[in-house]
Rosetta silent file (secondary structure, phi, psi, omega in degrees, C-alpha in Angstrom):
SEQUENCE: XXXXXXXXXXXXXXXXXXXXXXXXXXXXXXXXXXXXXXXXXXXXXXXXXXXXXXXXXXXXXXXXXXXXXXXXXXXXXXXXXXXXXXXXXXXXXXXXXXXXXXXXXXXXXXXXXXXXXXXXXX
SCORE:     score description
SCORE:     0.000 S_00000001
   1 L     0.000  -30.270 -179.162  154.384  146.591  167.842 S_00000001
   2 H   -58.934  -84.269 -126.108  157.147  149.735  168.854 S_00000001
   3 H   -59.385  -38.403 -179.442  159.650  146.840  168.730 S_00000001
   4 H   -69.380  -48.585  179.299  158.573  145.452  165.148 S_00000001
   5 H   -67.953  -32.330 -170.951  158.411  149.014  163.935 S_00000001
   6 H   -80.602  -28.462 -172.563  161.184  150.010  165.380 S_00000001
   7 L  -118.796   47.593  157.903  163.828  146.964  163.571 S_00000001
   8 L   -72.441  170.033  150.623  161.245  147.225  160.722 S_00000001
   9 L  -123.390  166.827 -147.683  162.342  147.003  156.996 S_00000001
  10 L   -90.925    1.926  177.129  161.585  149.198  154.897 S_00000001
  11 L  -111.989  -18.978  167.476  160.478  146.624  152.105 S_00000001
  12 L  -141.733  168.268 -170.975  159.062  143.490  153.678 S_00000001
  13 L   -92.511  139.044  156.426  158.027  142.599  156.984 S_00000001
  14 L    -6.337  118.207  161.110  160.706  140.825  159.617 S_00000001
  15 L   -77.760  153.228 -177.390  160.361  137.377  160.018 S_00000001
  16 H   -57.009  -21.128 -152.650  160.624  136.622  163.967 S_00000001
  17 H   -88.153  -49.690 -175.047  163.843  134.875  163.682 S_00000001
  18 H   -61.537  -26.785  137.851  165.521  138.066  161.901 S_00000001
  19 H   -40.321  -30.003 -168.525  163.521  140.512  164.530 S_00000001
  20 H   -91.447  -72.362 -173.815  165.388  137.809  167.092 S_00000001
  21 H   -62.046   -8.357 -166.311  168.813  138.775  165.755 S_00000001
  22 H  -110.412  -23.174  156.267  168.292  141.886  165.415 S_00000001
  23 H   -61.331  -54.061 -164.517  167.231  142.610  168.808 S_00000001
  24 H   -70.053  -32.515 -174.395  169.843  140.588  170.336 S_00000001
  25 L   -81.849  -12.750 -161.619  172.562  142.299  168.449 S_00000001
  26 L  -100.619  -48.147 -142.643  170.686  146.012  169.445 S_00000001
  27 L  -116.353  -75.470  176.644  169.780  144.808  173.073 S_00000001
  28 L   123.511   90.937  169.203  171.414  141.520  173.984 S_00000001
  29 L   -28.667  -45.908  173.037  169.195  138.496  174.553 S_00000001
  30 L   -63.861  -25.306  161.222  171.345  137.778  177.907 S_00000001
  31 L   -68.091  165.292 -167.845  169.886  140.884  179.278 S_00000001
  32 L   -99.742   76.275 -174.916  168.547  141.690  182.355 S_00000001
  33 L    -3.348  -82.443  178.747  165.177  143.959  181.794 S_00000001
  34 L   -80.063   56.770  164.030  165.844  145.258  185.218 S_00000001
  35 L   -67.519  -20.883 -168.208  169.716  145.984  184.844 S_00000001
  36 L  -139.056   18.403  168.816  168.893  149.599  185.542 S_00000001
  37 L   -39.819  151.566  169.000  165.176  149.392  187.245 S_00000001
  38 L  -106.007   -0.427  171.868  164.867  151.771  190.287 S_00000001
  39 L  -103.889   12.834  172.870  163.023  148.847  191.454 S_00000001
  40 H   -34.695  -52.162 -160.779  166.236  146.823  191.693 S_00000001
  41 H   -64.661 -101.733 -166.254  166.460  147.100  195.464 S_00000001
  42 H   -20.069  -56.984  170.589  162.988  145.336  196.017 S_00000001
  43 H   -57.888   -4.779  179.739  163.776  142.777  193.303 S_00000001
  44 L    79.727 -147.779  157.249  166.542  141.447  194.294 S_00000001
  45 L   -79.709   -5.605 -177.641  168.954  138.948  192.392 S_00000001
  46 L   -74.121  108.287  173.942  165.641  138.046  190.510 S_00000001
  47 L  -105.393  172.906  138.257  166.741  138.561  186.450 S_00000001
  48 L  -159.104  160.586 -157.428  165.020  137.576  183.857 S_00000001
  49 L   -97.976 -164.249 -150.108  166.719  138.009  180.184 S_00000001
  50 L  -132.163  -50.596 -176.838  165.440  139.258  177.185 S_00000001
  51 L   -61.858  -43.990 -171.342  165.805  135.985  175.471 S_00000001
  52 L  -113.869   30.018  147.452  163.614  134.233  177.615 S_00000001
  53 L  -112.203  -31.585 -155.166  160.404  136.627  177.197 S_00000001
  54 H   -53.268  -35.130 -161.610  160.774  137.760  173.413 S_00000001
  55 H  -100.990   11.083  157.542  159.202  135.007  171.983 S_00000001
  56 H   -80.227  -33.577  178.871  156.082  135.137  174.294 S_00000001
  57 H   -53.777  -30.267  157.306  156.229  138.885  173.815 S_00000001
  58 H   -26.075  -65.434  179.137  155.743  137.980  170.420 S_00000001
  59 H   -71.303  -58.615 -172.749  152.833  136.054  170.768 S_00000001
  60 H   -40.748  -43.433 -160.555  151.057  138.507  173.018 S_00000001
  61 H   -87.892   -6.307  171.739  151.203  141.282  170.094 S_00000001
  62 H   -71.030  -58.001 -176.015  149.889  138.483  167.262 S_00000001
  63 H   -73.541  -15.494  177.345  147.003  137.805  169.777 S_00000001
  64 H   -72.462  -49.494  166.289  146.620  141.324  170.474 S_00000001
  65 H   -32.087  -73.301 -158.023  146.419  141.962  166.562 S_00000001
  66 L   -89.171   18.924  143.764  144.144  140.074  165.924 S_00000001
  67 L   123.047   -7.482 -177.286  141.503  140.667  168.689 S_00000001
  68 L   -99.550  140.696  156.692  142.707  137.953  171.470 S_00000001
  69 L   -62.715  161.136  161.468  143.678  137.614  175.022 S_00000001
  70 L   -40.159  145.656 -139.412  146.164  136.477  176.998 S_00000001
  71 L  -105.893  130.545  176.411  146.485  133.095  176.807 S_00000001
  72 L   -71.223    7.424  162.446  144.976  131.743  180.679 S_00000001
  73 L   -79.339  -27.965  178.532  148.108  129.136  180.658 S_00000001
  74 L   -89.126   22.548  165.086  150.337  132.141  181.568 S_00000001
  75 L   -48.423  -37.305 -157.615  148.445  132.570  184.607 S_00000001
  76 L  -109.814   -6.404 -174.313  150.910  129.777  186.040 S_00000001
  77 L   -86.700  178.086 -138.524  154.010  130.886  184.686 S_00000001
  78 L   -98.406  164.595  144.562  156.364  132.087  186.968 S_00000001
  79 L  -119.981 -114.698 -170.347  157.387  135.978  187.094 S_00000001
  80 L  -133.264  134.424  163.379  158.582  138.265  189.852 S_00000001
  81 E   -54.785  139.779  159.914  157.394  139.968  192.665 S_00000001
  82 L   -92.896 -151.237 -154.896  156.007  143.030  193.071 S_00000001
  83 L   -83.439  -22.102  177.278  156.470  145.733  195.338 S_00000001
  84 L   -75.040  -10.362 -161.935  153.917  144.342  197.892 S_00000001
  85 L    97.175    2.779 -154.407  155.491  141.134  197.699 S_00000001
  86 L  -109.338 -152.926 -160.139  152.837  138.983  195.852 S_00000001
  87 E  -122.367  115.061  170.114  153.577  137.659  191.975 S_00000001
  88 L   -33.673  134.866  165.495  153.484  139.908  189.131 S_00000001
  89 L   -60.641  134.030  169.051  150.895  138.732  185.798 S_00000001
  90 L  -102.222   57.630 -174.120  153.296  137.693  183.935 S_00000001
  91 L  -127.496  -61.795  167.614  151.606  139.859  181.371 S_00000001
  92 L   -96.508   17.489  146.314  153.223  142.768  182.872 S_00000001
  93 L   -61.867  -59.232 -168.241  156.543  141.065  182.559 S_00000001
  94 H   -71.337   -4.272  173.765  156.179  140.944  179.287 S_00000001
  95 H   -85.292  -61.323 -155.863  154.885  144.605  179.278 S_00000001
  96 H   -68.268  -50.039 -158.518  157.768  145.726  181.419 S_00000001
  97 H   -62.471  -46.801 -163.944  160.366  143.350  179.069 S_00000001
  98 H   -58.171  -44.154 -155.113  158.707  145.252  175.778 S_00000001
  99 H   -69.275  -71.581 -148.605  159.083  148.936  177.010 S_00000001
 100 H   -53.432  -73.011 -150.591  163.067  148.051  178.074 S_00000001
 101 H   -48.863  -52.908 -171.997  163.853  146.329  174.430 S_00000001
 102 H   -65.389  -28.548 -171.386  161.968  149.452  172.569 S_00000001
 103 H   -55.503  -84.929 -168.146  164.122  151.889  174.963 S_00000001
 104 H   -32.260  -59.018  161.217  167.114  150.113  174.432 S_00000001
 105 H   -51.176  -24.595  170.810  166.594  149.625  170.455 S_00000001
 106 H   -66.875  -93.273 -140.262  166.032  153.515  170.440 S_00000001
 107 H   -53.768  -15.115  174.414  168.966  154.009  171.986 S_00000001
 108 H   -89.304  -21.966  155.364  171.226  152.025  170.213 S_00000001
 109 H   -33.596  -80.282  173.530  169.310  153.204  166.964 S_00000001
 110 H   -42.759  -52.492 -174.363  170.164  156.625  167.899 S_00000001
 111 H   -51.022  -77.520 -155.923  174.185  155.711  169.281 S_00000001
 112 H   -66.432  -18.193 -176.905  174.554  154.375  165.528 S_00000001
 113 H   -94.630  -26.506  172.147  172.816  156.877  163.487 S_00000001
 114 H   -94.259    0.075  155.676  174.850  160.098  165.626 S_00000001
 115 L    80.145    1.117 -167.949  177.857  158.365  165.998 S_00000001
 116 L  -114.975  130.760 -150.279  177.442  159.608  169.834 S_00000001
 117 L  -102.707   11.168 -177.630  179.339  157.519  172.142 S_00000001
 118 L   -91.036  -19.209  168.196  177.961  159.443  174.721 S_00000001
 119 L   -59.593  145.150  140.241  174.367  157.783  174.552 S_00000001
 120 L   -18.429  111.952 -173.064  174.144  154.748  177.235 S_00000001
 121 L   -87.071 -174.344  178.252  175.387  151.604  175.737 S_00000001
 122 L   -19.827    0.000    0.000  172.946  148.343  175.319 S_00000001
């Protein structure tokens, strides 16, 4: 919901596909959520993009709207390890994907509204 709010407009609401472009141009679809994790070491060479979570993140906050769970097919889908070694909910991929995309959309919010080239780029 940060993320919708955050690339809101201020007269109608976003359609996903314009919320798609507007992230990817803010963020980069081709990114790697953990480009700048402190959990890098433990994860490895293991990316995953931005582009290829958004549009489940998507769905998770429509079922969260409106009163519904996680759907029990992403039980099987694949993620990442965690720090013990065993396989992340790929719930809290999609947690972990949301908070980098709102960080990043602040900051590139911010870079463009101060002109300051000193904020962190995408």
């Amino acid at each position: 919901m940060g993320i919708e709010s955050l690339f809101a407009s201020s007269i109608t609401r976003r359609q996903n596909d314009d919320l798609l472009a507007l992230i990817d141009q803010a963020v980069g679809l081709k990114t790697d959520i953990y480009e700048e994790s402190g959990h890098r070491e433990f994860i490895g060479n293991q990316r995953i993009e931005v582009g290829a979570v958004i549009k489940d993140l998507f769905v998770l906050r429509d079922r969260f709207v409106h009163g519904e769970w996680i759907p029990t097919d992403w039980n099987a889908k694949p993620t990442r390890k965690n720090l013990s070694g065993e396989n992340l909910n790929y719930a809290e991929v999609l947690r972990e994907a949301a908070s980098f995309v709102l960080r990043k959309g602040i900051l590139h919010h911010l870079r463009k509204s101060t002109n300051d080239n000193s904020l962190p780029e995408k």
